[in-house]
N, C-alpha and C positions, 0 to 999 in steps of 0.2 A: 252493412254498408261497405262500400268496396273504394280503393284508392286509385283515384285514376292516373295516369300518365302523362304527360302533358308536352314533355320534347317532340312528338309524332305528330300532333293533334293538327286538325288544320281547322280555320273557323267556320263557322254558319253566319257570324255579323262581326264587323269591325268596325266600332267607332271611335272616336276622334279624340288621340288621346299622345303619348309618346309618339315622335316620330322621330325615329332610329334613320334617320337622316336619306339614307335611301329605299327605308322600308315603305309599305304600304300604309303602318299604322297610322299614319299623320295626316292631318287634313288641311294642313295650313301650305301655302306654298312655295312647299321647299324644292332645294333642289335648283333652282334657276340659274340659269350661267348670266356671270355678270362680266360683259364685254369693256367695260371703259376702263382704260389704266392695267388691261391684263385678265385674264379668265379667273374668274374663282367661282364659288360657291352659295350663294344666298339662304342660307341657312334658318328656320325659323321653326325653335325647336321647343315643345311644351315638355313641362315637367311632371303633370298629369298623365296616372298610368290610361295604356288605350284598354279601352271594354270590349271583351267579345265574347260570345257562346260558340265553347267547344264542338264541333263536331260529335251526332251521337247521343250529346247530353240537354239538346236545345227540345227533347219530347220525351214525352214517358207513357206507358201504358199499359193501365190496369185491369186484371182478367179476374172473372168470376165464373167458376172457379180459381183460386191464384194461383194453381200449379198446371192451369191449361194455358195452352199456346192456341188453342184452334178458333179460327177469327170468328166464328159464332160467340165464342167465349168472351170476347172483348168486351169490359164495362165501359171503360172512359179512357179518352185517346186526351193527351192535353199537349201545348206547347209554349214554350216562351216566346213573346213575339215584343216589337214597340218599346226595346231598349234603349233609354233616354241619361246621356250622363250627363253629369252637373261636376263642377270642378273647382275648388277654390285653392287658389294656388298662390295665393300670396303671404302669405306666413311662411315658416321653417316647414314646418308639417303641412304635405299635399293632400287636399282632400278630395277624392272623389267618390263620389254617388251616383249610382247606377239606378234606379227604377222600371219595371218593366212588368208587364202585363205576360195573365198568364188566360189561354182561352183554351177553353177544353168541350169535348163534346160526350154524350152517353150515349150509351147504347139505343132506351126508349125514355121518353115521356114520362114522367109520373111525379110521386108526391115532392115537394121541397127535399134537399138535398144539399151538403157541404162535404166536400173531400177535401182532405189536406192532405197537399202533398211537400215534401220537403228537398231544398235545393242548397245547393254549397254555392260561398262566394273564395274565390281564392286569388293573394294576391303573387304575380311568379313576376322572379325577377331574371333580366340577360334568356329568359326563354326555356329555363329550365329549372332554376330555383325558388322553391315553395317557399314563401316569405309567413305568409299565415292564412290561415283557413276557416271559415266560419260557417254554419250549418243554420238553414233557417226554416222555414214554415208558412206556404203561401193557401191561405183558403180561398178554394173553389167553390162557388154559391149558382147551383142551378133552382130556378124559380120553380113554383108548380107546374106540370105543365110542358117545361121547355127540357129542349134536348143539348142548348148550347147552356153555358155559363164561363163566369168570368172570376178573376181574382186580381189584384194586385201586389206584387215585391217591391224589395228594393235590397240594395247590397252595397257595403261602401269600402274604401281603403285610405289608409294615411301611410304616407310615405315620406321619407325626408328627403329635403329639399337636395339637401347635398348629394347624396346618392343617389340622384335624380338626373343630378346634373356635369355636363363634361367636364374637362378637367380644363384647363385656360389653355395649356398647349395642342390638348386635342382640337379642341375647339379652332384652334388657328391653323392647324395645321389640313382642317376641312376647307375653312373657310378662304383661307389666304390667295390673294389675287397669283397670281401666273404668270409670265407671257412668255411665248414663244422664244425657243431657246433658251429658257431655263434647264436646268437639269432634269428639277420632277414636273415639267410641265406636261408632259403625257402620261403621267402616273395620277390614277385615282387613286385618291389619297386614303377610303375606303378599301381598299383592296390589301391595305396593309394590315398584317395580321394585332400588333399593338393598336392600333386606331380601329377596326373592327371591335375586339376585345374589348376595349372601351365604351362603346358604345353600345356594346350589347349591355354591359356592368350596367349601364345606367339607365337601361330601359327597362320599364314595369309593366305588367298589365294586370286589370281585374277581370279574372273570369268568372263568369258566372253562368250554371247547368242545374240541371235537376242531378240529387241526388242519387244515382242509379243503383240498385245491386246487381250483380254480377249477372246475373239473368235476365234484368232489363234491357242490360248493353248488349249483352248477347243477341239478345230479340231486334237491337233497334243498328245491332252491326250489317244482321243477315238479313234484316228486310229489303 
């Protein structure tokens, strides 16, 4: 099994989780200028890591023979798809749950059939650091007969609350009203590298891929 990379990675699905204030990850909505008494910020910020599949690692594909590459060869194409998270975030310890469907297809028709295939959940914090890793196991069940089949996952993370969460002056120093002719009033207050920095500290995500080896990724780079 091989270690992936993950500062470079760019996603296949992002769902609604952390919002790094002017990132993408957030679903809630943020970000709105709020005009009465001064400009600020309308901030509405979950503590729950965001869920996405890496780029790369969101299909896997297995050859018969397993040291051929040539698309005759191909057994079973499969991919993650219908990533659903759940979130409980009201305790110290954040929990999120990912679930997600995995469908795959084979080559031809024939008797009953189960392949397992194996995917990592990882949880990275600020966008580059591995917090913890876990390796799991999704069976794939094609019927007699059929050329499609199905499996189901799931993958979870706990995070704490605090490290989750901004600090009271970053926080204000987002959110805080403005008005014209103030100092930092045309200063995005993001744009500053200690309030950046923080804000990255405090954002999680859980990803979740199929477990690739080296020659998978390879195959699933250059196609």
């Amino acid at each position: 099994m091989m270690s992936i990379s993950f500062p470079s990675r760019k996603f296949l699905t992002v769902l609604c989780g952390t919002a790094a204030m002017t990132t993408a990850a957030g679903c809630a909505k943020d970000n709105e200028i709020e005009l009465s008494g001064g400009v600020g910020i309308t901030a509405t910020r979950s503590a729950c890591p965001a869920v996405a599949v890496p780029l790369h690692t969101g299909d896997i594909t297995l050859f018969n023979p397993a040291t051929s590459r040539d698309a005759r060869a191909i057994d079973v194409v499969a991919a993650i798809t219908n990533v659903t998270p759940q979130c409980n975030e009201t305790g110290e310890k954040v929990y999120q749950l990912a679930s997600f469907d995995v469908v795959a297809t084979r080559r031809e028709a024939g008797p009953a059939r189960t392949v397992t295939l194996p995917y990592y959940a990882t949880v990275l914090q600020g966008g580059t650091a591995v917090v913890a890793k876990r390796l799991g196991n999704v069976a794939v069940t094609f019927e007699e007969g059929q050329v499609r089949g199905t499996g189901r996952g799931q993958a979870s993370a706990y995070v704490d609350r605090a490290a989750a969460t901004l600090p009271a002056d970053i926080q204000e120093r987002i959110t805080r009203k403005r008005k014209p002719g103030d100092q930092d009033a045309a200063i995005d207050p993001l744009s500053l590298p200690e309030v950046r920095a923080a804000v990255q500290r405090a954002s999680f995500e859980l990803l979740v891929g199929f477990q690739l080896t080296q020659d998978q990724l390879e195959y699933n780079v250059r196609r």
